[in-house]
C-alpha angles and dihedrals in degrees: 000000000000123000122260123235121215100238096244117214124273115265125243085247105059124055129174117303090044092264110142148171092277094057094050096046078047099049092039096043098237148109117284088234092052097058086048089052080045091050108034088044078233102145136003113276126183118273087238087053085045103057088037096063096038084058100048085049087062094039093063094031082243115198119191108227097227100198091053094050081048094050088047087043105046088236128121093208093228135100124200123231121186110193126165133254106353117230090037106127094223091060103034087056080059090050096049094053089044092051089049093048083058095060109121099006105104095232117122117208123227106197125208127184119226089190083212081281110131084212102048095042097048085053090047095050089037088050085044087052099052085055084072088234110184085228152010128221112176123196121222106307143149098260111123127247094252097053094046088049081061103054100045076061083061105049132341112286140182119189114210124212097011141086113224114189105236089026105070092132102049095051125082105195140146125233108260097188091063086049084056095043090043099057095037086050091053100048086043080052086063096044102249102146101164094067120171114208117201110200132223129227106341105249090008101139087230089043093055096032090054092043085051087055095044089053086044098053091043087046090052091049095048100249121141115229107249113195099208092071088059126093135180120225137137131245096281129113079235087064101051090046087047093045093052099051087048093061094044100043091054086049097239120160123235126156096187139029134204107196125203093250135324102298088051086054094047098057089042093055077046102059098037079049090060093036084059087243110143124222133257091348085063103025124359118222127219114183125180130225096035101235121203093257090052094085089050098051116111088280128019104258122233108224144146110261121230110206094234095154094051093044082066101063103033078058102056096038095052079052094049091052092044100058082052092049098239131131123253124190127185134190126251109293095215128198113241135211110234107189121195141134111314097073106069104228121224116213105188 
């Protein structure tokens, strides 16, 4: 009976088709060494060297084999991600830039959902782990600051849309209490003083940060906090319909809302729509984060943008630099005003 032989991996010089390292140093004229430096971006080759063996990768439809690269390099190529309720705009607009600050990288993502569960975020983290994942970027999330300290010992690690004491340099976050001042300031510009605020996740650090802005702007105005106009709710359109018929239905009088995010936005239009109350000639709307839907709402609906998009990439690229221990520095990822139909502007 022959022997047989354990299959071995493939080596980083060979890929599918039989094509390798040696027939592209051949084709382009040049050493072996010198088309993995090309190809890796390792050290610095002549541009001559360069163009020669590009074009010698396009001559032979060469393919590098990725996990091979991964098995010579010690890298798995992959870089874990935990977000937070997939199909929420607000996360899939992280997941989109992360995905874009990928691009060319060679890094492929493998996404989890925490769900905003500890438990289910800590197994999530723990499954992406034993993947043997080069980093780890977690986006928003419940798991305390100790825990993710720890992890960032483990591998290198980056935390998107939050702010974790200890880990300042690692988080790439907007200021949510400005989001909150900023909405309650612009509907106090156009004269709205009886303003309804409908929270977000009780406990959640944007929740509390934007309702803090809202009480700051309304401080700064003069105006007294009146706890009837509050409601808790949650980030979900339900909230803002439920928040709206509560208010209603108590009789309390409101001209203006600023709702926890969009979708909050969204029920609450909603629910002043089936109660016959116009908008924004009855009761004006501000939202946060500036979803993609928001500007096709009836109407258009006013609200501070949070860079989501561009938090992703920020994100992936400070990981990237981070598994090749180099700095990375970005610029201030500022909240915007994006004015449109739904606050009713007053002109004198």
């Amino acid at each position: 009976m022959a022997d047989r032989k354990t299959k071995q991996p493939q080596s980083v010089e060979t890929v599918r088709d039989g094509v390798t390292i040696d027939d592209i140093a051949k084709r382009a004229n040049v050493s072996k060494s010198t088309v993995s430096r090309v190809l890796n971006g390792s050290a610095v080759v002549n541009q001559q060297k360069q163009d020669a063996v590009h074009q010698a990768v396009i001559d032979l439809d060469y393919t590098p084999n990725m996990f091979a690269q991964g098995l010579a390099s010690g890298k798995s190529m992959t870089l874990g991600i935990l977000t937070q309720n997939i199909g929420s705009p607000f996360y899939a607009a992280i997941a989109q830039g992360v995905i874009e600050g990928l691009a060319g990288s060679g890094y492929t993502p493998l996404f989890v959902d925490g769900g905003w569960d500890h438990e289910r975020e800590a197994v999530s983290i723990e499954a992406l782990i034993s993947r043997k994942v080069d980093g780890l970027l977690i986006v928003g999330g419940d798991i305390a600051a100790s825990e993710l300290q720890s992890y960032e010992k483990q591998m290198p690690l980056i935390v998107v849309a939050r702010d974790i004491n200890g880990l300042e340099r690692r988080c790439v976050s907007v200021n949510n209490k400005q989001i909150g001042y900023m909405a309650t300031k612009h509907l106090l510009e156009q004269r709205h003083t009886q303003i309804a605020f409908i929270h977000g996740i009780e406990g959640h650090p944007d929740a509390q940060d934007r309702f803090a802005g809202h009480l700051e702007a309304l401080q700064e105005a003069g105006i007294s906090r009146s706890d009837e106009l509050l409601y808790q709710g949650d980030f979900s359109g339900h909230a803002g319909l439920k928040a709206v018929n509560y208010l209603l239905d108590q009789g309390i009088s409101f001209s203006a809302i600023v709702a926890a995010n969009d979708m909050v936005a969204l029920g609450s239009r909603l629910a002043l729509y089936r109660r016959g109350i116009r908008v924004p000639d009855d009761v004006s709307i501000i939202g946060c984060d500036d979803q993609a839907e928001a500007a096709f709402m009836t109407p258009p609906l006013t609200t501070i943008r949070q860079p989501s998009y561009e938090m992703g990439v920020v994100a992936s690229k400070a990981l990237l630099s981070s598994i090749s221990n180099e700095d990375y520095e970005w610029s201030e990822l500022a909240p915007e005003l994006q004015i449109r139909e739904s606050v009713k502007r007053f002109t004198s």
